[in-house]
MIFI-780254 format. One record per residue (C-alpha): y, z, x. Coordinates in nm, 2 decimals. Layout:
REM MIFI-780254
<<Y Z X>>;
...
This chain:
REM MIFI-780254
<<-1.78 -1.91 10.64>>;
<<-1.77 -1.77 10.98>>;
<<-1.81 -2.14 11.10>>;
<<-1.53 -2.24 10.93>>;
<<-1.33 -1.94 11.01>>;
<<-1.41 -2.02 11.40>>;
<<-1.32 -2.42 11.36>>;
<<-0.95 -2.30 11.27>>;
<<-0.95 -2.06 11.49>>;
<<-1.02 -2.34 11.79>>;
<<-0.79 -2.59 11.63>>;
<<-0.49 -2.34 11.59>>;
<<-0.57 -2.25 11.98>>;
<<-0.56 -2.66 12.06>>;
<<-0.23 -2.67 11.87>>;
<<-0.08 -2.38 12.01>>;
<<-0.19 -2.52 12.37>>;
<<-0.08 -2.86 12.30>>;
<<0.27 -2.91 12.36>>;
<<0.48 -3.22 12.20>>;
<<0.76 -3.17 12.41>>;
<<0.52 -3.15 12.74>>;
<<0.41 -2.93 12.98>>;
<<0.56 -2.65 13.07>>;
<<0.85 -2.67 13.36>>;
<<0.89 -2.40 13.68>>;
<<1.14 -2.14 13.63>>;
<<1.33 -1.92 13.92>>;
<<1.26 -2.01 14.25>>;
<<0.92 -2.17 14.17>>;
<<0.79 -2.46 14.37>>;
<<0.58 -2.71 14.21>>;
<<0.27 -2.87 14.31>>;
<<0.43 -3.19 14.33>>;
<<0.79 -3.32 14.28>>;
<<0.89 -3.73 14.27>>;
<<1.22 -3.85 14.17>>;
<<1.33 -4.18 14.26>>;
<<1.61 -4.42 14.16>>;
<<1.63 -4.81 14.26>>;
<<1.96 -5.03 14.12>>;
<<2.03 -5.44 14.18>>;
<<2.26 -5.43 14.41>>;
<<2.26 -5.01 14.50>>;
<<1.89 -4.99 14.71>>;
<<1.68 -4.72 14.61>>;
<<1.65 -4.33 14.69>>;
<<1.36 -4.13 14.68>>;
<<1.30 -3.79 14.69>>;
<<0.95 -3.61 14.68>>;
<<0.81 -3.30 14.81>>;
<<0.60 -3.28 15.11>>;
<<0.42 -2.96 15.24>>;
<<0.66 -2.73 15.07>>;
<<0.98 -2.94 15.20>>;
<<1.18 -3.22 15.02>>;
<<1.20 -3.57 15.22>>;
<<1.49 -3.73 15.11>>;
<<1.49 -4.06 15.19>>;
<<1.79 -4.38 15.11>>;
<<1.72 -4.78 15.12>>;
<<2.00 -4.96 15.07>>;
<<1.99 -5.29 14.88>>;
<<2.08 -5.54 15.21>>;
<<1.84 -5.33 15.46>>;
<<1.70 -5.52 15.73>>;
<<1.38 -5.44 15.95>>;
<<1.47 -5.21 16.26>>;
<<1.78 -5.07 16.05>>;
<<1.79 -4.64 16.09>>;
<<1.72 -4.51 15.77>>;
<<1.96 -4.24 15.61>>;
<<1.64 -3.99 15.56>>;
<<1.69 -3.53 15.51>>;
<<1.41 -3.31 15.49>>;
<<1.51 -2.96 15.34>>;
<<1.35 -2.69 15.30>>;
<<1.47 -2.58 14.95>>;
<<1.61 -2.21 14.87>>;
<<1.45 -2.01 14.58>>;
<<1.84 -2.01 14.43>>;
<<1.86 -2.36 14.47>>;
<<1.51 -2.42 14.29>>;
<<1.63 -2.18 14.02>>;
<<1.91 -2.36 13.93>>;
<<1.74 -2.66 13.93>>;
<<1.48 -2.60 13.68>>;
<<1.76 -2.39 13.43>>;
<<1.96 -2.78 13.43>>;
<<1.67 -2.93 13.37>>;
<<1.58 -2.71 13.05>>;
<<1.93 -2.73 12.92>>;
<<1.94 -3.10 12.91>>;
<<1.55 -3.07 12.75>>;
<<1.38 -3.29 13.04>>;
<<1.06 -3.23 12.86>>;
<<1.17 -3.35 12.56>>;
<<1.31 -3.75 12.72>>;
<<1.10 -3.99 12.61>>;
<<0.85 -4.11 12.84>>;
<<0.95 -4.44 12.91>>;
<<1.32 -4.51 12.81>>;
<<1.39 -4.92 12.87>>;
<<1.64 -5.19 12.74>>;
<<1.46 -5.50 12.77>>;
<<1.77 -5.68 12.70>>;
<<1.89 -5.64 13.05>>;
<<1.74 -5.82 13.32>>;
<<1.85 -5.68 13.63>>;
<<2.07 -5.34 13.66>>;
<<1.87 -5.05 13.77>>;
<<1.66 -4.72 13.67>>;
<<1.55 -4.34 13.75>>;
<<1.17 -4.22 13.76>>;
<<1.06 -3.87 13.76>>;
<<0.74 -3.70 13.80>>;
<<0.68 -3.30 13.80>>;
<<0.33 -3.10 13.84>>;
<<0.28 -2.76 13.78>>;
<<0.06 -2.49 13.68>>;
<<-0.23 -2.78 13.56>>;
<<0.08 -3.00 13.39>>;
<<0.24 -3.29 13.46>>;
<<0.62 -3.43 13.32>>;
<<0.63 -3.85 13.41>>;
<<0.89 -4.07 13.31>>;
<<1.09 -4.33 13.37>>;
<<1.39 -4.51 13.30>>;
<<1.51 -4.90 13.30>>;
<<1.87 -5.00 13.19>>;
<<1.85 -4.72 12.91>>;
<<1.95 -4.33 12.92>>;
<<1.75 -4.09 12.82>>;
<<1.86 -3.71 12.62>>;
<<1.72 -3.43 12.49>>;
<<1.75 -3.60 12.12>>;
<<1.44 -3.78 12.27>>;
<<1.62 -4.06 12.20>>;
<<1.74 -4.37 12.46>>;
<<2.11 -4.50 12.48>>;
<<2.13 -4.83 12.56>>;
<<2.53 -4.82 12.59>>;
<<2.60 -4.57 12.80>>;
<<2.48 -4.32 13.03>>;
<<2.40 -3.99 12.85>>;
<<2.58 -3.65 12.97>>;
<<2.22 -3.51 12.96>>;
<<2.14 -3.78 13.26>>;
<<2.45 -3.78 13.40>>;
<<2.41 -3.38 13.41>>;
<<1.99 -3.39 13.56>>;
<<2.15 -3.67 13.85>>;
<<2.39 -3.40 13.94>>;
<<2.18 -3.10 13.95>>;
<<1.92 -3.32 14.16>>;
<<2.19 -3.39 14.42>>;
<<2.23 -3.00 14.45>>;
<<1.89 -2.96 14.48>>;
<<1.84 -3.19 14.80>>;
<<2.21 -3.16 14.92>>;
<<2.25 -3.55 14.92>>;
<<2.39 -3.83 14.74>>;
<<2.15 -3.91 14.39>>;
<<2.16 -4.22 14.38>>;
<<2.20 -4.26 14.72>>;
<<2.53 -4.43 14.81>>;
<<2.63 -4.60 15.16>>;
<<2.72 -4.30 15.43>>;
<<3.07 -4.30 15.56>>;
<<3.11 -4.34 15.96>>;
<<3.32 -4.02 16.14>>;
<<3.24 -4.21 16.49>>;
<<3.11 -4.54 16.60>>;
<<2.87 -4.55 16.83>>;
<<3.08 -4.69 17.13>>;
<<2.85 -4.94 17.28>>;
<<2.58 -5.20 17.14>>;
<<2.55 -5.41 16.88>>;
<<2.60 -5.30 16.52>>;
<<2.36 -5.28 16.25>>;
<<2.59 -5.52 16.05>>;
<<2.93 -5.70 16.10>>;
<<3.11 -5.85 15.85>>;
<<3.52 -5.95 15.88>>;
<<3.62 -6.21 15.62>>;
<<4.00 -6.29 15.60>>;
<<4.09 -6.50 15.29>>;
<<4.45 -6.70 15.27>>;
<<4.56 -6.93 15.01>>;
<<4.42 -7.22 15.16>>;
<<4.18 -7.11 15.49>>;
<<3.92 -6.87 15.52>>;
<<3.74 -6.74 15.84>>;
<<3.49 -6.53 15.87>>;
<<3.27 -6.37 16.15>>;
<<2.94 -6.22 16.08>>;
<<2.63 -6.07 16.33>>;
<<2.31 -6.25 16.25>>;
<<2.04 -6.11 16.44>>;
<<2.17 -6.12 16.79>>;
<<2.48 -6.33 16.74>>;
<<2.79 -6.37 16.58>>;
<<2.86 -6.65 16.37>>;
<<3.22 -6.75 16.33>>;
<<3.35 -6.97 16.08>>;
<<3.63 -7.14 15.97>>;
<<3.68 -7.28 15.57>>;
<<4.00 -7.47 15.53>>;
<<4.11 -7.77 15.26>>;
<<4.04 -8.11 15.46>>;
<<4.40 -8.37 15.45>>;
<<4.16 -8.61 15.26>>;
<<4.04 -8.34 15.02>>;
<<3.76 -8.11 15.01>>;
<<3.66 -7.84 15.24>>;
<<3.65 -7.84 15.64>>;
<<3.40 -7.59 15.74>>;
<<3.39 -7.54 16.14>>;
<<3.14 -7.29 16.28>>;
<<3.05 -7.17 16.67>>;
<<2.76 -6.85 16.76>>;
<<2.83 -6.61 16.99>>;
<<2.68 -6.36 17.18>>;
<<2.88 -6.05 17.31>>;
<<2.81 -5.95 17.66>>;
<<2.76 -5.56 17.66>>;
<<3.17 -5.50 17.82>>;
<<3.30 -5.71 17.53>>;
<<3.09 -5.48 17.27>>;
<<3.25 -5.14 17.44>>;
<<3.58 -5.33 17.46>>;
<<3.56 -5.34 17.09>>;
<<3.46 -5.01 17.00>>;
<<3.75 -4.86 17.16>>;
<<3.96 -5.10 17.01>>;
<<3.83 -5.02 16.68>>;
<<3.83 -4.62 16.77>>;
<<4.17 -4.68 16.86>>;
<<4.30 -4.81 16.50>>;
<<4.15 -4.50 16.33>>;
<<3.87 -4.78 16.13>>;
<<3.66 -4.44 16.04>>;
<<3.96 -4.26 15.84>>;
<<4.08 -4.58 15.66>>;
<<4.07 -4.63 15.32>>;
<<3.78 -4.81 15.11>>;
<<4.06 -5.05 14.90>>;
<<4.41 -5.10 15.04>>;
<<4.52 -5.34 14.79>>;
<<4.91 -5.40 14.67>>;
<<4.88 -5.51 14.28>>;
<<5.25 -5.66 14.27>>;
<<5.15 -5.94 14.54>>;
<<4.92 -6.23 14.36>>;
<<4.82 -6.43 14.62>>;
<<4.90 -6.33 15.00>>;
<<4.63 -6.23 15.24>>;
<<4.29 -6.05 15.18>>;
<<4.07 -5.86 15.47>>;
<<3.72 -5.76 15.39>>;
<<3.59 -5.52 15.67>>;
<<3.19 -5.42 15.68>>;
<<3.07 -5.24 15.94>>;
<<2.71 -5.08 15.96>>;
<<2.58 -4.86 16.27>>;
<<2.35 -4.61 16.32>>;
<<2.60 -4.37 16.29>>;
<<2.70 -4.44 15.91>>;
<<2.91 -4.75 15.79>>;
<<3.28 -4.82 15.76>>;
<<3.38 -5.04 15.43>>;
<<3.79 -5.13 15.38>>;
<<3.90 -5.43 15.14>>;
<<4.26 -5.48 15.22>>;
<<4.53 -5.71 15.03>>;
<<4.85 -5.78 15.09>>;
<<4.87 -5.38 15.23>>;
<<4.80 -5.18 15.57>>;
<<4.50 -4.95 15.58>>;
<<4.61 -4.61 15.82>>;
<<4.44 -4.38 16.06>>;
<<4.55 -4.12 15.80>>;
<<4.35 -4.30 15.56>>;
<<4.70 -4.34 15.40>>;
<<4.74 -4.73 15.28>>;
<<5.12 -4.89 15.32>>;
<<5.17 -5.22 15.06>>;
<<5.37 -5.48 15.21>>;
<<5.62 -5.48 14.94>>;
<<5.70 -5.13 15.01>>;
<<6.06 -5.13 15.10>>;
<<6.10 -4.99 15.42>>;
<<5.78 -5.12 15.57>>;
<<5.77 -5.01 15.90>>;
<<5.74 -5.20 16.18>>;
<<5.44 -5.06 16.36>>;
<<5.24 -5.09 15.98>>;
<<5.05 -5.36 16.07>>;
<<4.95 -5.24 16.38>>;
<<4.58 -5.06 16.30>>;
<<4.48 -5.40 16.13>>;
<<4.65 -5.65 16.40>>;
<<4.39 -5.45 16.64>>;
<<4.11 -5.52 16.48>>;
<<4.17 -5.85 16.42>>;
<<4.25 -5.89 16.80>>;
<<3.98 -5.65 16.88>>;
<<3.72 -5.95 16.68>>;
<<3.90 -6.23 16.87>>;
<<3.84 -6.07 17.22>>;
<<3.46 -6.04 17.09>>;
<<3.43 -6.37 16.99>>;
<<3.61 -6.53 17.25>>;
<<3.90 -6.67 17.04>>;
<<4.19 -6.64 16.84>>;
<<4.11 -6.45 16.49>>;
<<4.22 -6.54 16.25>>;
């Protein structure tokens, strides 16, 4: 009897200590043992963010990086009030009760989130591929679930940066060199030229319909002297590139003419897709159907353009 008394006794302490919905998260201003969160997309790169003698290294790859490329990388050293509202999101979207792996097989690339928590003897591991994951331990295959949505947020707050991590937006350019990247494609209804830095050169290029049919593709590599790379920076400086606006586009024009800007440095990236419109300094973006277009509208963009001809030793476009 009293063996039998003492085997339910141990069972109803192994079920008491066992947990379905896992172990046990920090609460307050706790810092775990060990903390790894990570995202990684097709086409987005990958963040990572993990804890590292008490501090959290935050640390951004994006999906085109290139060896000898500065990465975007924090380290922060975490409040108690930022730890404690991190763990009270975490409960109320039931981290511990996600499943454990949450993946849609029918996708083949996209992207997914991985998290691992230890504390107090436990550990919380999961992961997610092209599937969300709530506290109805169940996975949405459709749609990104609020609970997600809501844990991506509250890690942002945690570390203070983007989650995922997301291309960071130039205030200055770095005045002399050679960027990181370089990338100015414009596209007209029947020619398209492009210049792009590979390595130590620029490649310029020029698509246009051939009389006989086809395409005519004429190409020539540069290589900017230091002057011309200073020359363009302040050209560039000049036409505000830092404050203009990611998509300058006017919807009423079908055809017309197309810029695609990319510019990468070690001080943060400038991105601007403009059609048939005139990105500002003010980050203001004028359509050239606007009635009234002012003459000096163009003016920004005309310098960058002329700005890339000077560095490449010719007209462009």
């Amino acid at each position: 009897m009293l063996r039998r008394f003492a085997l339910v006794a141990s069972l109803l302490a192994a079920a008491a200590c066992s947990d379905p919905a896992g172990p046990v998260l920090p609460h307050g201003g706790t810092v775990p043992t060990a903390l790894d969160i990570g995202w990684s997309g097709y086409g987005a790169g990958s963040t990572r963010i993990r804890l590292v003698d008490g501090v959290l290294q935050y640390t951004y790859v994006p999906w085109d990086y290139r060896p000898g490329r500065a990465l975007d990388t924090l380290r922060v050293a975490v409040t108690p009030e930022r730890w404690a509202a991190f763990w009270a999101t975490a409960d109320a979207v039931g981290l511990r009760t996600w499943p454990r792996t949450c993946e849609n097989r029918d996708v083949a690339d996209g992207g997914g989130m991985s998290v691992e928590v230890v504390h107090d003897g436990g550990r919380l591991a999961l992961s997610t591929t092209n599937a969300s994951p709530g506290r109805n331990g169940r996975c949405d295959h459709d749609a990104t679930t609020s609970d997600e949505a809501t844990f991506r947020a509250a890690v942002a707050a945690l570390v203070g940066a983007p989650f995922p991590g997301t291309w960071r937006r130039a205030t200055e350019l770095p005045g002399e060199g050679a960027p990181y990247a370089l990338s100015l494609t414009v596209q007209r209804l029947a020619e398209r030229r492009v210049v792009a830095w590979r390595g130590d050169t620029l490649l310029v290029a020029r698509q246009a319909l051939a009389a006989g049919g086809g395409v005519r593709v004429d190409t020539a590599r540069v290589v900017p002297a230091a002057e011309a790379w200073r020359a363009f920076w302040r050209a560039l400086d000049g036409a505000g590139v830092v404050r203009w606006p990611s998509e300058c586009v006017d919807p009423r024009v079908a055809d017309g003419t197309s810029v695609h800007l990319l510019l990468e440095t070690r001080l943060g990236d400038v991105r601007t897709f403009a059609a048939n419109a005139y990105p500002q300094p003010d980050g203001r973006c004028v359509t050239a159907s606007e009635s009234g277009l002012p003459p000096a509208a163009s003016a920004p963009l005309d310098a960058v353009l002329a700005a890339v001809g000077a560095l490449v030793g010719q007209p462009f476009p």
